[in-house]
Every structure is written in structure tokens, then in C-alpha cells.
C-alpha positions as CSV (number, residue, x, y, z in Angstrom):
1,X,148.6,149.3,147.1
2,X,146.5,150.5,149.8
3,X,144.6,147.7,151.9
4,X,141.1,148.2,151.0
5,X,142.2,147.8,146.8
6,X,144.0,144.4,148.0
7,X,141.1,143.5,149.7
8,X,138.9,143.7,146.6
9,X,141.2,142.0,144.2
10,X,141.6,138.9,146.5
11,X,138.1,139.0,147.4
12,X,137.2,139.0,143.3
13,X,140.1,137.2,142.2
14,X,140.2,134.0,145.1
15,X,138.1,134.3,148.0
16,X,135.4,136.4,148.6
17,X,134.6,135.5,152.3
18,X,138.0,136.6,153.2
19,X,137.8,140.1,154.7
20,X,139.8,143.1,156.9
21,X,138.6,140.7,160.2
22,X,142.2,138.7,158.8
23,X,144.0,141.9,160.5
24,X,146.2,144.4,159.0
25,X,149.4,142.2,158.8
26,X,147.6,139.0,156.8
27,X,146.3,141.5,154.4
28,X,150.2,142.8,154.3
29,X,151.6,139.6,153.3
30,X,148.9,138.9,150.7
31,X,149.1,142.5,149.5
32,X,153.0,141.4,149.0
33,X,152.5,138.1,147.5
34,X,149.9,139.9,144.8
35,X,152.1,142.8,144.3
36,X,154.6,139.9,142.9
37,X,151.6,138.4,141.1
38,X,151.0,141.7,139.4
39,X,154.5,142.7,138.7
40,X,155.0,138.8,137.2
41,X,156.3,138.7,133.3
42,X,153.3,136.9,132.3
43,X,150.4,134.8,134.4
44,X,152.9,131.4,134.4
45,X,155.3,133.2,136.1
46,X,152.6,134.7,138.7
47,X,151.0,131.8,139.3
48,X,154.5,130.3,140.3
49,X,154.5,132.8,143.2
50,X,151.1,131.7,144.8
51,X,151.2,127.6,143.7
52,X,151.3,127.2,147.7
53,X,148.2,128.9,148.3
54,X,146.4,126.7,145.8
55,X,147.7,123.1,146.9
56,X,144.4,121.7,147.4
57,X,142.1,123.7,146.0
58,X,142.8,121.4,142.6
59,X,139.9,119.2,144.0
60,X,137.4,122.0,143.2
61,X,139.2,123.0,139.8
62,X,141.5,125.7,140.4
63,X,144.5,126.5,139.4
64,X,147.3,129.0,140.2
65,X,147.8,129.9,136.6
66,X,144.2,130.4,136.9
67,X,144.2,132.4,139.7
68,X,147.1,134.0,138.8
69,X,144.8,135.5,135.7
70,X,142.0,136.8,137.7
71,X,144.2,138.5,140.0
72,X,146.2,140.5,137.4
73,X,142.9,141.1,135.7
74,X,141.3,142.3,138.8
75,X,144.1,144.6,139.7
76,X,144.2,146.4,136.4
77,X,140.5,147.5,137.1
78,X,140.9,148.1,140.9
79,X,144.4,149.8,140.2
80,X,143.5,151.3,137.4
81,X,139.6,153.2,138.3
């Protein structure tokens, strides 16, 4: 996917004050790790590939299975417009 669409998915999906100022190879590896997300059987499986980002955000009630939902659900409607 092209850098601007996984910039709008994350930004939806987890973090919305993360933008292109994380340079072109951060947005690479997260375009990678939500590629997997995407690509994932179901949103278990996905949120098995990004449990590390999510480590401590439990104190604020997330969840990668959670997160793992938005994203897919973000990237059909970015992906898919």
C-alpha cells in the first residue's frame, strides 16, 4: 500500500498524532506489520502480530485484538475508496 493510505489507517485505527515527520522507513515497517494485520485469518490472529505495540497501552483500555479490528476495518475503506 502506498504511504499516504498506511498513514491514514494507523492514524484512524491507533494513533492519530503519528504522522509522515516518522520518516519513510518507520512508515515502511508499520506499513509491513499492517499489511500482516490485513492479510491475518481473522482479527485474533492479527492482533497476535502487533501484541508488542500494545504492551502498555492496556492501562488506557486497549487491546491488540481491539486494534487489530479497527485496522482491518480502516483498511477496507482506505483500500477499498
Amino acid at each position: 500500500m502506498r504511504q499516504d493510505q498506511t498513514i491514514q489507517i494507523y492514524q484512524s485505527a491507533v494513533d492519530p498524532t503519528m504522522g509522515a515527520e516518522q520518516g519513510a522507513q518507520w512508515w515502511e515497517d508499520v506499513s509491513a506489520e499492517l499489511d500482516a494485520v490485513i492479510a491475518a485469518p481473522d482479527c485474533t490472529a492479527g492482533a497476535g502480530i502487533i501484541a508488542w505495540w500494545h504492551h502498555d497501552w492496556s492501562m488506557v483500555g486497549q487491546n491488540p485484538k481491539l486494534v487489530a479490528s479497527r485496522i482491518r476495518r480502516e483498511a477496507a475503506r482506505v483500500l477499498n475508496s
